[in-house]
Backbone bond lengths (Angstrom), bond angles and torsions (degrees), N, CA, C in turn:
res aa  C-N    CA-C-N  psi(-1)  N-CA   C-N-CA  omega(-1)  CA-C   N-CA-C  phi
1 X - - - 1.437 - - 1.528 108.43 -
2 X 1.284 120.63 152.96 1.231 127.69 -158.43 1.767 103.52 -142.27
3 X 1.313 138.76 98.14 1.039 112.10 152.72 1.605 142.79 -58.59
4 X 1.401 106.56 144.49 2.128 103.90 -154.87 1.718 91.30 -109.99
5 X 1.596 110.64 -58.29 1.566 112.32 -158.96 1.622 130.78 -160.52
6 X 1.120 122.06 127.14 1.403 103.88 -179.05 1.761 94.85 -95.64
7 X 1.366 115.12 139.67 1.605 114.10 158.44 1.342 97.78 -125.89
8 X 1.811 85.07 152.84 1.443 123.99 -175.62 1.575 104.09 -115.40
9 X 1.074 129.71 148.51 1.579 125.41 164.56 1.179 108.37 -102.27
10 X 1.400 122.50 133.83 1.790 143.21 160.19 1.192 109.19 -68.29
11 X 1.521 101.32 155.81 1.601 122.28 156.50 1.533 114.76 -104.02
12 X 1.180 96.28 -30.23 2.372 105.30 -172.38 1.310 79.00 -126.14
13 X 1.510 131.29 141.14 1.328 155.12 146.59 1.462 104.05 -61.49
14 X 1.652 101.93 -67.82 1.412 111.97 -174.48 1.760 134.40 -41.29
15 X 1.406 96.27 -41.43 1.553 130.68 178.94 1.463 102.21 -81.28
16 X 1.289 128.26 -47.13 1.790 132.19 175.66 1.376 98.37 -57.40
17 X 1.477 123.11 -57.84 1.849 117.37 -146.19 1.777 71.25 -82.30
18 X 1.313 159.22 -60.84 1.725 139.42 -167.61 1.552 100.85 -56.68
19 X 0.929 130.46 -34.92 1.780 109.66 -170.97 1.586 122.38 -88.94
20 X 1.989 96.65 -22.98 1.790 101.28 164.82 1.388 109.93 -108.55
21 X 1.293 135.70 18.03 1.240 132.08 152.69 1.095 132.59 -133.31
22 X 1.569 131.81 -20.70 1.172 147.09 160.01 1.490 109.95 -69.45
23 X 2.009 115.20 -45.32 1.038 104.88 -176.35 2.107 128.73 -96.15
24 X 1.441 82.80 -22.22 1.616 115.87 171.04 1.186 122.14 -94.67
25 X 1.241 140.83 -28.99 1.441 149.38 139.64 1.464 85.13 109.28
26 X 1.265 122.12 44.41 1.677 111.65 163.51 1.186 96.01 -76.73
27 X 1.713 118.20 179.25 1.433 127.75 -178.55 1.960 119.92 -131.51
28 X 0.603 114.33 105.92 1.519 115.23 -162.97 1.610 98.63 -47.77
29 X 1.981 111.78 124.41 1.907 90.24 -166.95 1.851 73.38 -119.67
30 X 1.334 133.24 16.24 1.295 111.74 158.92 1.816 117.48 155.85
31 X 1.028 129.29 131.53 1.357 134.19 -161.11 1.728 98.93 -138.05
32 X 1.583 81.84 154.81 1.528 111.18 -164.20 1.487 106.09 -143.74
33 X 1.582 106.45 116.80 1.667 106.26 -179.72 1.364 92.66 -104.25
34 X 1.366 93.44 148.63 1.922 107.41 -160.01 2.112 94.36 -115.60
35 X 1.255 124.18 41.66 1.870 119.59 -171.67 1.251 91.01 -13.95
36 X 1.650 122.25 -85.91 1.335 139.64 -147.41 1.836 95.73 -36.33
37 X 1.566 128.29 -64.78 1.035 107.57 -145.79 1.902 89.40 -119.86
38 X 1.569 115.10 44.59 1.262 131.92 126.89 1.870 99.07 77.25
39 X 1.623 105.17 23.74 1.867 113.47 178.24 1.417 112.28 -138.14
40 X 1.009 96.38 169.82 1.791 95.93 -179.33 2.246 86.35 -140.53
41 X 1.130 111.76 132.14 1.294 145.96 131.44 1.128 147.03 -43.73
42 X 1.801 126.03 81.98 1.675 109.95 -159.00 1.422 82.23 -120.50
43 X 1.332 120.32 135.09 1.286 136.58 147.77 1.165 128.66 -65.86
44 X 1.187 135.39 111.34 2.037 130.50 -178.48 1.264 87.25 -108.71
45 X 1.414 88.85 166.60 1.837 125.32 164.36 1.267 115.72 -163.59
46 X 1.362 88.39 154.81 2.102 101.59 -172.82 1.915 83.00 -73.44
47 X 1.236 104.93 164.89 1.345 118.71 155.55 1.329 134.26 -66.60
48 X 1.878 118.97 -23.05 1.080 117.51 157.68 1.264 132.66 -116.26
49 X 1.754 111.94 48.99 1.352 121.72 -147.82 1.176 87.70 179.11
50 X 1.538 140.57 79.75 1.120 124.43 -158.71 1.584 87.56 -121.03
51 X 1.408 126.87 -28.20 1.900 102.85 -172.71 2.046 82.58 -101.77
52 X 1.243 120.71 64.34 1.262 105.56 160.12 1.736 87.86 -137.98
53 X 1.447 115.35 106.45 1.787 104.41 -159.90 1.654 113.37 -119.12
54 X 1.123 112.76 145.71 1.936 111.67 169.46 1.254 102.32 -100.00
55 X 1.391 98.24 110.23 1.498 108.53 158.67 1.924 128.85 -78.45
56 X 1.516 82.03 95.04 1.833 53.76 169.54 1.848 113.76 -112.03
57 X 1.761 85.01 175.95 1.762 99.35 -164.38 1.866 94.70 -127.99
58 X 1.285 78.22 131.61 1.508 111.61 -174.53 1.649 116.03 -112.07
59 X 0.956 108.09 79.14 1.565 121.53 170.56 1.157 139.81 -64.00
60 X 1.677 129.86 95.59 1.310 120.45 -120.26 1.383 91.81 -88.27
61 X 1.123 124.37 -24.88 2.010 129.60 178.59 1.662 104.09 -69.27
62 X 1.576 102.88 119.15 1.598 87.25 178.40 1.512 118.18 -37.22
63 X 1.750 106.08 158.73 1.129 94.67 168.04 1.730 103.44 -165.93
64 X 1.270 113.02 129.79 1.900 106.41 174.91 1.323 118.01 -100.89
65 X 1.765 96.34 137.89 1.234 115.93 177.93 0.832 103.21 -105.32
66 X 1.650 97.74 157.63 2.083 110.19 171.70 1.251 114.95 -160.61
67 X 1.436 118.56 169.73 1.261 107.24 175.61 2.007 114.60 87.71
68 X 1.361 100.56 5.54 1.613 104.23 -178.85 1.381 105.65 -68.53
69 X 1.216 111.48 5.80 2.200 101.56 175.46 1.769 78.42 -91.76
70 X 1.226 135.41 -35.03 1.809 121.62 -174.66 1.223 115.14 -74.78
71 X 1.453 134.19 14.70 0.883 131.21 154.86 1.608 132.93 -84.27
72 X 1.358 95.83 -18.33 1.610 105.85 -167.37 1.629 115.03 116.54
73 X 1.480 101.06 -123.11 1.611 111.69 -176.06 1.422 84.24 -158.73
74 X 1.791 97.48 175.45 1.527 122.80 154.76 1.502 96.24 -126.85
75 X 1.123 131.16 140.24 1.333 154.95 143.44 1.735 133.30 -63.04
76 X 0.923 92.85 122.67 1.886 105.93 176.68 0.998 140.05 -112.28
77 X 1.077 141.93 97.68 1.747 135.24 -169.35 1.339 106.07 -75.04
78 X 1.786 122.19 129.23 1.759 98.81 -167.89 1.929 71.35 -136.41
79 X 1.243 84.80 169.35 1.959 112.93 -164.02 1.556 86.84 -89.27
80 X 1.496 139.16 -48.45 1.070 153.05 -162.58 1.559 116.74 -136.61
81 X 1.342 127.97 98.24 1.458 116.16 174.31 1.056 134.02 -80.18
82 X 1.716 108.97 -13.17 1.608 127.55 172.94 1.299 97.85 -78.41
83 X 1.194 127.45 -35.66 1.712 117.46 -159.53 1.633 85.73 -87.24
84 X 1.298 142.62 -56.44 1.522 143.74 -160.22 1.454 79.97 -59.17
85 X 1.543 147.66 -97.90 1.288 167.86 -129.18 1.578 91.82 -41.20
86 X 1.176 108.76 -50.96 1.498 119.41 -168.67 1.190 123.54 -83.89
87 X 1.426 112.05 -38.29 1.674 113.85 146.97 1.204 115.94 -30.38
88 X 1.668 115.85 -69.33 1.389 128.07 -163.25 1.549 96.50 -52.41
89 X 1.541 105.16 -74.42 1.985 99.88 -178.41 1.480 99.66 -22.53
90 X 1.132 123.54 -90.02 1.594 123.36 -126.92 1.653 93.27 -67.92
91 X 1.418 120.26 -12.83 1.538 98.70 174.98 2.030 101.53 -89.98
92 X 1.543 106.74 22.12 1.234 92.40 -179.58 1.303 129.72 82.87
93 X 1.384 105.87 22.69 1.594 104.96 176.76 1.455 105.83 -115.47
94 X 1.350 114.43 137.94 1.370 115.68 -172.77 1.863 107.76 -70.21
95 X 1.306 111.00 135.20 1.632 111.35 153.78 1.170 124.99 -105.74
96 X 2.031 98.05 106.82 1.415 105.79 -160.49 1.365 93.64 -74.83
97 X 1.394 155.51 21.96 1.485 130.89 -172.57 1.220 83.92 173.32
98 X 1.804 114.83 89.80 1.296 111.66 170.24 1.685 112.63 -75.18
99 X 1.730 78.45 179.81 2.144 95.20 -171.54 1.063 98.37 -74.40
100 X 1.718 153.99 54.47 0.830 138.38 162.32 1.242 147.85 -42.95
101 X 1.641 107.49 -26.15 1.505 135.85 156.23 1.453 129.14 -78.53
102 X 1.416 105.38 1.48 1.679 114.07 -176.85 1.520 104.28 79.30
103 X 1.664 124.34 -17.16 1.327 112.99 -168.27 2.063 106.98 -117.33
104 X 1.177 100.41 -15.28 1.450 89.37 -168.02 1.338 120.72 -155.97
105 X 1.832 117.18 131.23 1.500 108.33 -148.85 1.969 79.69 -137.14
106 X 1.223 97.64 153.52 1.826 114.36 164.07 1.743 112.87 -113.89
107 X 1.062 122.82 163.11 1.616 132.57 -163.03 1.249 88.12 172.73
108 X 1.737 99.74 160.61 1.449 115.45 -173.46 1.764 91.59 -146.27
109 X 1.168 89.01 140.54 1.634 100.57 166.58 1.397 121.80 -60.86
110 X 1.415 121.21 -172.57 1.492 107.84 166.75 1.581 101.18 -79.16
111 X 1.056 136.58 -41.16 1.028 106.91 -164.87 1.804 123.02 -88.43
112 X 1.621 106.75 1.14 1.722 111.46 151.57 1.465 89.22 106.13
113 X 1.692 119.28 46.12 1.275 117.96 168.12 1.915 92.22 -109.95
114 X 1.573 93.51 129.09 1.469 101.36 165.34 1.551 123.51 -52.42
115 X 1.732 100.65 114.32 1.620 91.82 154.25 0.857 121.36 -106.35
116 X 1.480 132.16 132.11 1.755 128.07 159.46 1.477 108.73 -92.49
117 X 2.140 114.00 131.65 1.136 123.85 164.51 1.479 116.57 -86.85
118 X 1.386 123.55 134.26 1.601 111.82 171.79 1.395 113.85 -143.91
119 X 1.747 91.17 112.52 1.489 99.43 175.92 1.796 135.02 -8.85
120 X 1.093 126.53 113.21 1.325 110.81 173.06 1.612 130.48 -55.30
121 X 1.363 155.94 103.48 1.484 132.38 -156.60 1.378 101.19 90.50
122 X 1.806 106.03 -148.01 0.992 123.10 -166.81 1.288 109.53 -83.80
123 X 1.283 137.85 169.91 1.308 151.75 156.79 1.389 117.21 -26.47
124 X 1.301 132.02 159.72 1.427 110.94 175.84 1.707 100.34 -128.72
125 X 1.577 100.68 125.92 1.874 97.90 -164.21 1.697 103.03 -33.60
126 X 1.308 113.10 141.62 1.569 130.85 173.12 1.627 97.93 -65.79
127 X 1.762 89.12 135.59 1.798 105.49 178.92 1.409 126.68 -159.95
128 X 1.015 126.84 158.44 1.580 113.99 -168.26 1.282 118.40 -86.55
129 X 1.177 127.66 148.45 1.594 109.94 20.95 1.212 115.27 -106.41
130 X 1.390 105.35 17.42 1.296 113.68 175.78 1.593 111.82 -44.57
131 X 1.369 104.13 -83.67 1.656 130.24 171.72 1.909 111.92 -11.97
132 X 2.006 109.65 -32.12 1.085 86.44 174.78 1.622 106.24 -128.16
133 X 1.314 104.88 27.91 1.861 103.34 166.58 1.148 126.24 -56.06
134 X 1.129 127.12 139.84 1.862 123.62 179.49 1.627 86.71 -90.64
135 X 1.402 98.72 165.29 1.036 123.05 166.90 1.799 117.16 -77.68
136 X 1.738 127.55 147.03 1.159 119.01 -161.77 1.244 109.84 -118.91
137 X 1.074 152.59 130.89 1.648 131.88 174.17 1.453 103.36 52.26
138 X 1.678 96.11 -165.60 1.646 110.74 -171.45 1.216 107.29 -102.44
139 X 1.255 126.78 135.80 1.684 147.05 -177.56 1.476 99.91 -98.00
């Protein structure tokens, strides 16, 4: 057995491929527009994890989702969580549950699927402003 993919479904394409690749540095490894049954299919991957993939599905008929805290999370191994954390801010993404511990941060996509960041290794000494962020919404 082989794990292939977790997919999530979008609401903004545009806003999804900036917050898991612009802001997460996944890499788009391949997409499939489906006319007949009205979606298109983008495959991501981390850069060092490339056949472990998020699919997401893009449904071209409006459509609302909810309920992305009942899904769980996706998980990330990052080299730096202060440098990712801070990326994410300044492009404007809230960190609902900063790294306050050097090891572990929450964020939500646009469309309110949990991400958890986790330090690569050891912890990374606690620092500001991390150390005194409140927590924001639900992770």
């Amino acid at each position: 057995m082989k794990y292939l993919h977790t997919m999530v479904r979008i609401s903004d394409l545009d806003a999804s491929l900036r917050f898991y690749c612009d802001g997460l540095g996944l890499q788009e490894v391949r997409r499939k527009e489906v006319p007949k049954g009205r979606f298109t299919l983008i495959f991501l991957a981390a850069p060092e994890s490339l056949d472990a993939e998020l699919e997401l599905t893009y449904n071209w008929d409006p459509e609302s989702y909810t309920g992305g805290r009942n899904f769980g999370h996706l998980a990330f191994r990052v080299h730096d969580i202060y440098q990712v954390c801070g990326h994410l801010q300044a492009m404007g993404i809230t960190i609902n549950r900063p790294p306050r511990d050097g090891h572990m941060a929450f964020v939500r996509s646009p469309d309110g699927i949990s991400i958890e960041l986790l330090q690569q290794g050891d912890a990374l000494e606690p620092c500001e402003p991390w150390v005194s962020m409140e927590n924001v919404g639900s992770w």
